[in-house]
N, C-alpha and C positions, 0 to 999 in steps of 0.2 A: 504494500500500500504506500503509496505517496505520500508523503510529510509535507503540509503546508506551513510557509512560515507566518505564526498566529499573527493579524491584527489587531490592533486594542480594541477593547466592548465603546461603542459609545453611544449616546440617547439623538434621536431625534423626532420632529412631530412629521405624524402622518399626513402628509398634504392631501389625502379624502378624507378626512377625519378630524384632526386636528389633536389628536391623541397621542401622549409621546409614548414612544417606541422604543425601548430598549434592544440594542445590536450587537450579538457576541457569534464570535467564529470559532467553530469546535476546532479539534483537532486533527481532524479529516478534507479542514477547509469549508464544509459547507457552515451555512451563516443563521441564526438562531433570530426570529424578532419574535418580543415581546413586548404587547400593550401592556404598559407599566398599571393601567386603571382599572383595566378590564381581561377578562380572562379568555384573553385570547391569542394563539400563538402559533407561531410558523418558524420554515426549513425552506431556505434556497440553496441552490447552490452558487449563488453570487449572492451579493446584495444586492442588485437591483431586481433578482426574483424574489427574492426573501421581501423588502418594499411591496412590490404587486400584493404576494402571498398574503401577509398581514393587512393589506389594506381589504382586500377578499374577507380574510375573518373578523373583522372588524365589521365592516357593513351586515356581515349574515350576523355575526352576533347581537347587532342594536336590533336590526327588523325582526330576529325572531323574540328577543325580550322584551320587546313592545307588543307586540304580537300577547305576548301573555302577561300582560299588564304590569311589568315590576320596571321597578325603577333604574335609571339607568345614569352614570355618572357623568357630569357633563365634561365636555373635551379642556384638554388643560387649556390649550390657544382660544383664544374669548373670541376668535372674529369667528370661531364656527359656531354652528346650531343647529340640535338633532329637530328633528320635523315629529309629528306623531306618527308616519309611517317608518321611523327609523332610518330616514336619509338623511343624510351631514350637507350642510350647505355654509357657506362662508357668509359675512355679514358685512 
C-alpha cells in the first residue's frame, strides 16, 4: 500500500451550507469531513470529493430532520438560512 505524506486536519465552512467542516487525511491518503454541528460525515479520496461528499450529507440530513419535525442547528456562517423544507440558502 502507498504511504501518503499526511496533510494537516483543518476547519472550513461548507459553501451549500454554511456549516463548518472539519478536514483530516487518514493514512491511506483519503480525506475525512466532518460537520462539526451536525452528525454528519464523509470519505473522498481528495478533498474536493470529500467537499461534494459532505455537502450531499448535509443537505439529506437537514431535509430528512425537518421532514420529522426536530430541531435542527443553525449554520455557524449567519449569511445562511435553512428554509422549512431543509434547503440552505444565503442571505
Amino acid at each position: 500500500m502507498k504511504r501518503h505524506k499526511r496533510r494537516p486536519d483543518f476547519n472550513g465552512i461548507d459553501g451549500k451550507s454554511g456549516y463548518t467542516v472539519r478536514f483530516a487525511q487518514s493514512k491511506d491518503g483519503y480525506w475525512w469531513a466532518n460537520a462539526i454541528a451536525l452528525p454528519a460525515l464523509s470519505v473522498g479520496k481528495t478533498v474536493s470529493k470529500a467537499k461534494v461528499m459532505i455537502a450531499e450529507a448535509i443537505q439529506l440530513w437537514l431535509e430528512e430532520t425537518i421532514k420529522m419535525e426536530r430541531s435542527v442547528p443553525e449554520p455557524e456562517n449567519k449569511h445562511w438560512q435553512i428554509s422549512k423544507t431543509g434547503r440552505v440558502t444565503q442571505t
